[in-house]
N, C-alpha and C positions, 0 to 999 in steps of 0.2 A: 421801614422798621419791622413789618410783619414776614420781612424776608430773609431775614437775619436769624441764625440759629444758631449763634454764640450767647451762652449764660452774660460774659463780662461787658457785653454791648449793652444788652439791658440795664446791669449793673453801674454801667457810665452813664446813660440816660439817666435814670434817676437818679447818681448823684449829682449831675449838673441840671437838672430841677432841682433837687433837694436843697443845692449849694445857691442857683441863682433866688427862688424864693426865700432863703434864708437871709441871703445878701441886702434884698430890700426890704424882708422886715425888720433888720438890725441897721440898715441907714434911717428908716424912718423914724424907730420908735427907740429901739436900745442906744443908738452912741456910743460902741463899744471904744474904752479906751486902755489904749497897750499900758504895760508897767514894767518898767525896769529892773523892780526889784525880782531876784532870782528864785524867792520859795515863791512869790506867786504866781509866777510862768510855772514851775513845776507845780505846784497847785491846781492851778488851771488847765496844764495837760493833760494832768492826770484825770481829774474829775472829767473833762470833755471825753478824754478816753473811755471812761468808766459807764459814758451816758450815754454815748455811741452805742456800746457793747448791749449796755442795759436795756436799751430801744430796738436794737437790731435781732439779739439773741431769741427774743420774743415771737417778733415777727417771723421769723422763719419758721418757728414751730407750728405757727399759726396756719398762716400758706399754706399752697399743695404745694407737693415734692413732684417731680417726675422730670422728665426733658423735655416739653414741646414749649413753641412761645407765650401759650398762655402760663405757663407754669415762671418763664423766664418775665413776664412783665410785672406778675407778681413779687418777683426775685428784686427790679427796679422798684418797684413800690417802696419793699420794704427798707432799700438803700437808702431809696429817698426822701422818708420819712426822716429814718436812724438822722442821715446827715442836717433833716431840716432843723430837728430838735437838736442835734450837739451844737449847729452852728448859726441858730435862728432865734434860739430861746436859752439854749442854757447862758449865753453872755447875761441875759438879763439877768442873772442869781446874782452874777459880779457887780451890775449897778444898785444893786436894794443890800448888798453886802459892803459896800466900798466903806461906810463907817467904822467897820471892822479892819480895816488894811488900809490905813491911813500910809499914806509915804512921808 
């Protein structure tokens, strides 16, 4: 890892942390459940979109800037943060909201 001097390598690391932590804390605790009905997939893109954006946008300003790997690990951090929250915790809004979006 510490020999790698591509930004998107980093960027992959963290989002397959970001995406496998997310994965087990949504089997364990969320039970995320799909819906067929079609505003609430676009509902639901959207917002995850928005939450991604909202988490990552941040982070990056936060971070150093520069090119070397400590700069780029930071770079995964921040991915994999963005992704653990869009895909780790934001489902959970869908199960404390579901009484709202009855099918």
């Amino acid at each position: 890892m510490l020999y790698c001097q591509n930004v998107d390598y980093f960027r992959a690391v963290g989002l397959l942390i970001g995406v496998t932590s997310a994965f087990l804390i949504e089997e364990k605790y969320i039970h995320f459940k799909n819906t067929r009905n079609i505003k609430h997939i676009i509902l639901r893109l959207l917002g995850g979109m928005f939450v991604f954006g909202f988490v990552l946008l941040p982070l990056t300003f936060v971070f150093p800037h520069g090119s070397n790997p400590v700069v780029y690990i930071f770079r995964g951090i921040a991915h994999g943060v963005a992704f653990f929250v869009s895909m780790g915790l934001y489902p959970f809004v869908f199960k404390k909201f579901d009484r709202f979006f009855n099918e």
